[in-house]
NUVEXGU-257100 format. One record per residue (C-alpha): x, y, z; residue number from 0. Coordinates in Angstrom, 2 decimals, always signed. Example, Ala and Ser with C-alpha at 12.3 -4.5 7.8 and 13.67 -1.06 7.14 Angstrom:
% residues 2
- x,y,z,n
- +12.30,-4.50,+7.80,0
- +13.67,-1.06,+7.14,1
END
This chain:
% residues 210
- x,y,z,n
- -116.02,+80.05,-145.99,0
- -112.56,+79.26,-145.90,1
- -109.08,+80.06,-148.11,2
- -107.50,+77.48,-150.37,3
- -104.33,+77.12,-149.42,4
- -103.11,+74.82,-152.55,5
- -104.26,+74.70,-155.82,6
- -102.75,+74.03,-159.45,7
- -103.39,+77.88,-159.82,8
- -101.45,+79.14,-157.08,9
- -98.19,+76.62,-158.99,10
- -98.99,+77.63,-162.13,11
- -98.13,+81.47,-161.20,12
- -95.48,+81.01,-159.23,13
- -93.68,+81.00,-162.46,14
- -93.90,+84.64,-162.92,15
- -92.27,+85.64,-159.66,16
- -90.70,+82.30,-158.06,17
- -89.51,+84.36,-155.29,18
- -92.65,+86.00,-154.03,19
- -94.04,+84.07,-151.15,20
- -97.45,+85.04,-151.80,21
- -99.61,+84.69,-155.20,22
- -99.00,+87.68,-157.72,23
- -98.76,+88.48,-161.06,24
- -97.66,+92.19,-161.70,25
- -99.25,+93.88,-158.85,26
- -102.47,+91.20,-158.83,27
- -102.97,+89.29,-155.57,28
- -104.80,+86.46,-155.94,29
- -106.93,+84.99,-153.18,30
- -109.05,+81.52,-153.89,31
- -111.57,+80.70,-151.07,32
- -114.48,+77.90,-151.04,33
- -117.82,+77.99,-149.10,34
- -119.54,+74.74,-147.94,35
- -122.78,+77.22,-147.69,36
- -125.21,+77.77,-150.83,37
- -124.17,+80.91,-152.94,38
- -125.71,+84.01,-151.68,39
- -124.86,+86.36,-154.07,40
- -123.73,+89.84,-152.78,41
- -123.67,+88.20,-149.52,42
- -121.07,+85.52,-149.95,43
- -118.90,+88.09,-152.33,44
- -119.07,+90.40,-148.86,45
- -118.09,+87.03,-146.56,46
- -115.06,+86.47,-149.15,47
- -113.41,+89.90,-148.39,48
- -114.07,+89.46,-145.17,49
- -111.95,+86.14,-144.64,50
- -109.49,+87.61,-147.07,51
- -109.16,+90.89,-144.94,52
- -109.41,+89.28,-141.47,53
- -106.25,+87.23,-142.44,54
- -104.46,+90.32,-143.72,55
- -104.67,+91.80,-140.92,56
- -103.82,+88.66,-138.69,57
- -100.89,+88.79,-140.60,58
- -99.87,+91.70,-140.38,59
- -100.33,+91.80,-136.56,60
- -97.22,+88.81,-136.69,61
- -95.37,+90.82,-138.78,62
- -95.70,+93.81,-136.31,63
- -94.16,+91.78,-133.20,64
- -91.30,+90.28,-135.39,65
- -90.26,+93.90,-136.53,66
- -90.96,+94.83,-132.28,67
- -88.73,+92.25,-131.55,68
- -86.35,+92.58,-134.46,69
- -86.16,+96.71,-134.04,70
- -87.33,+97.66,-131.10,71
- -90.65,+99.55,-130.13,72
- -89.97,+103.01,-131.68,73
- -89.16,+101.58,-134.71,74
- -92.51,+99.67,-134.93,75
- -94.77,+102.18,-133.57,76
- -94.41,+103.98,-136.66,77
- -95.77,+101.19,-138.19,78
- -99.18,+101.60,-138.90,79
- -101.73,+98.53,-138.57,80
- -103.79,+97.07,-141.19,81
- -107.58,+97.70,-140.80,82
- -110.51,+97.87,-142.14,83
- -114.46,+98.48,-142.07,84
- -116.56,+96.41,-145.02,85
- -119.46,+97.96,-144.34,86
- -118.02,+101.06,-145.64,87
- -117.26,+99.09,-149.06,88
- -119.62,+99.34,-151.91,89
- -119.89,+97.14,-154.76,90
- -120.60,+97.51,-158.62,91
- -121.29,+94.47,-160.82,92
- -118.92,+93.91,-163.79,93
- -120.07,+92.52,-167.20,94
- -117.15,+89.73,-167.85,95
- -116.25,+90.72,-171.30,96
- -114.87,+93.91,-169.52,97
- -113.33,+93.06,-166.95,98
- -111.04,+90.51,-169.43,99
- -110.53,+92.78,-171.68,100
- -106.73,+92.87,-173.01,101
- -105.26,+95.61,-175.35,102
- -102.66,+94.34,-178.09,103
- -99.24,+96.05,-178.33,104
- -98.51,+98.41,-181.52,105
- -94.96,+98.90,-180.16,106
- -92.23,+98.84,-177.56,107
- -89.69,+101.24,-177.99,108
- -85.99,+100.90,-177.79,109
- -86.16,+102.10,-173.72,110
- -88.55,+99.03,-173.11,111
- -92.55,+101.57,-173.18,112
- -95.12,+99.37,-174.20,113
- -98.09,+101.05,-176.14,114
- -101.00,+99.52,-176.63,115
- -104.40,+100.15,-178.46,116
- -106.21,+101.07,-175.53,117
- -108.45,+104.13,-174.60,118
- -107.31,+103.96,-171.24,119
- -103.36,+105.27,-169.97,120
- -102.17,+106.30,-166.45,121
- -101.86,+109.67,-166.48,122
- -102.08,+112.29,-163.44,123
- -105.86,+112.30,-163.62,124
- -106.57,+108.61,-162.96,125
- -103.05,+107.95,-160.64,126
- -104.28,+106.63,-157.66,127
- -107.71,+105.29,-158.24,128
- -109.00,+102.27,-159.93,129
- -106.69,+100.58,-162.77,130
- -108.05,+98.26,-165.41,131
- -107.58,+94.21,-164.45,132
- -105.21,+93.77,-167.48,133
- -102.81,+97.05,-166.76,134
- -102.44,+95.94,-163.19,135
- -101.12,+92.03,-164.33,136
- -98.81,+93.70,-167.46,137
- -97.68,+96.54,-166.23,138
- -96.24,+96.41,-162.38,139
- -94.26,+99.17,-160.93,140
- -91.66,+97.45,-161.42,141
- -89.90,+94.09,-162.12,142
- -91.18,+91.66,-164.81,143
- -93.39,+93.09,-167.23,144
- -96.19,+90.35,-169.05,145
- -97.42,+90.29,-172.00,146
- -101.10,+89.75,-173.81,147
- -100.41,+86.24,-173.57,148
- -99.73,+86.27,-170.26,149
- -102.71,+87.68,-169.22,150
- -104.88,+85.44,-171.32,151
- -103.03,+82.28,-169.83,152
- -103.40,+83.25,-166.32,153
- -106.84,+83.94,-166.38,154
- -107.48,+80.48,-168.39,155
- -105.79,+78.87,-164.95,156
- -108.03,+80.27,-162.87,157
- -111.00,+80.03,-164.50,158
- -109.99,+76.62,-166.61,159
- -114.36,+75.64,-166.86,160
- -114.17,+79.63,-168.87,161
- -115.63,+82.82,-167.73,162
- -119.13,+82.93,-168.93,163
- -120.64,+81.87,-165.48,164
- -118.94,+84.52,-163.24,165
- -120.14,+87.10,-160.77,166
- -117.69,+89.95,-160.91,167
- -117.70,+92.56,-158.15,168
- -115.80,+95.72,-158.06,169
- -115.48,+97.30,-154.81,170
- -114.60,+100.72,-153.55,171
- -111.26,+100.93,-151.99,172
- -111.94,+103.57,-148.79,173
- -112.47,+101.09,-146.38,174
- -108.87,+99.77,-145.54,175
- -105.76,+101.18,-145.16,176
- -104.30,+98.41,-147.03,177
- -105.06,+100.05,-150.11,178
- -103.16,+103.61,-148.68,179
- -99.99,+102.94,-151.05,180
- -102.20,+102.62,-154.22,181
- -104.02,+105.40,-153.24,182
- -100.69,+107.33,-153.35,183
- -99.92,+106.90,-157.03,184
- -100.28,+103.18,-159.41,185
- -103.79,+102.22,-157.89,186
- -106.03,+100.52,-155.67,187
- -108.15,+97.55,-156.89,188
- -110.48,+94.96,-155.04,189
- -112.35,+92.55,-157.26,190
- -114.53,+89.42,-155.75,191
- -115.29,+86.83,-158.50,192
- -117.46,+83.63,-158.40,193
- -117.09,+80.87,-160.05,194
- -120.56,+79.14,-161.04,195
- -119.13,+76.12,-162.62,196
- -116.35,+75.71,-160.00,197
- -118.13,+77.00,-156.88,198
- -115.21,+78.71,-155.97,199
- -114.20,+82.41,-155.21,200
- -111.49,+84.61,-156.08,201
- -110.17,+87.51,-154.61,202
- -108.15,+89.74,-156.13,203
- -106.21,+92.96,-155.04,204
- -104.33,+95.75,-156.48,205
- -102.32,+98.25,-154.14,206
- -98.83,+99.63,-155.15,207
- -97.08,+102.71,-155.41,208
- -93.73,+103.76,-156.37,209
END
């Protein structure tokens, strides 16, 4: 299994945040990967993370000798590296219809709130864990805010065959410190999608804090 490194997806975003280097909408990173292997189910979801992850961390490994080089050793020794264990992850399979679910707005109010007709709202109970797909792509800490519309057109770019042959996983977030910040306060998502029709994955993560 391997990462896609172009795709008309991966353009199609960049509209949202042309300055980003990597692929995200609101506080949604997208990762597309394709296997020349037969789909395994759980299995190849578990292999997808695992490229996804292994890169991460290669990454972040460069990152640690440029800010060595750039500031010195004490300055990155504080820094703490990027790990993680998947066999400590643990997977629940999503029915489609809610995981695309997408409140409407009732109102936006004069200091730029958004409400919408939803049953679920950050509050101090659910800070910090799991936040549904749609809050995560329209509402982002901070910067540009999407709406509705956005949501439905970025999902209809990466899935352009539809969603009615997908295998969505959700997966617990204890098993890498990558997901530390959104464990602090916005949230900490992992979702691994295939695509039947496509016979492609997606990745997508969900880590921020304020």
């Amino acid at each position: 299994m391997f990462e896609i490194q172009n795709d008309d997806f991966y353009d199609h975003i960049r509209r949202y945040d042309p300055d980003i280097e990597y692929h995200l909408v609101g506080e949604v990173e997208y990762h597309l990967l394709a296997d020349d292997h037969p789909y395994q189910g759980l299995r190849s979801h578990i292999e997808a993370l695992t490229v996804v992850f292994d890169r991460l961390t290669e990454s972040d490994i460069e990152n640690q000798k440029k800010a060595k080089e750039r500031f010195g050793d004490e300055t990155a020794d504080k820094l703490s590296p990027w790990i993680y264990d998947i066999g400590k992850a643990r997977a629940k399979l999503l029915d489609p219809n809610e995981f695309f679910y997408c409140p409407n707005i009732l109102k936006e109010d004069h200091y730029g709130n958004v409400f919408y007709d939803a049953e679920w709202r950050p509050n101090d109970e659910n800070f910090g864990t799991t936040v549904p797909y749609w809050h995560a792509l329209l509402e982002p800490v901070q910067g540009r805010r999407n709406k509705p519309e956005d949501f439905r057109e970025v999902n209809e770019a990466l899935f352009p065959k539809g969603t009615d042959a997908l295998d969505i996983y959700e997966w617990s977030t204890d098993w890498s410190n990558i997901f530390d910040a959104g464990h602090e306060w916005y949230g900490a998502c992992c979702w691994s999608i295939y695509d039947k029709k496509m016979n492609r994955y997606a990745v997508l993560l969900v880590s921020a804090t304020d």
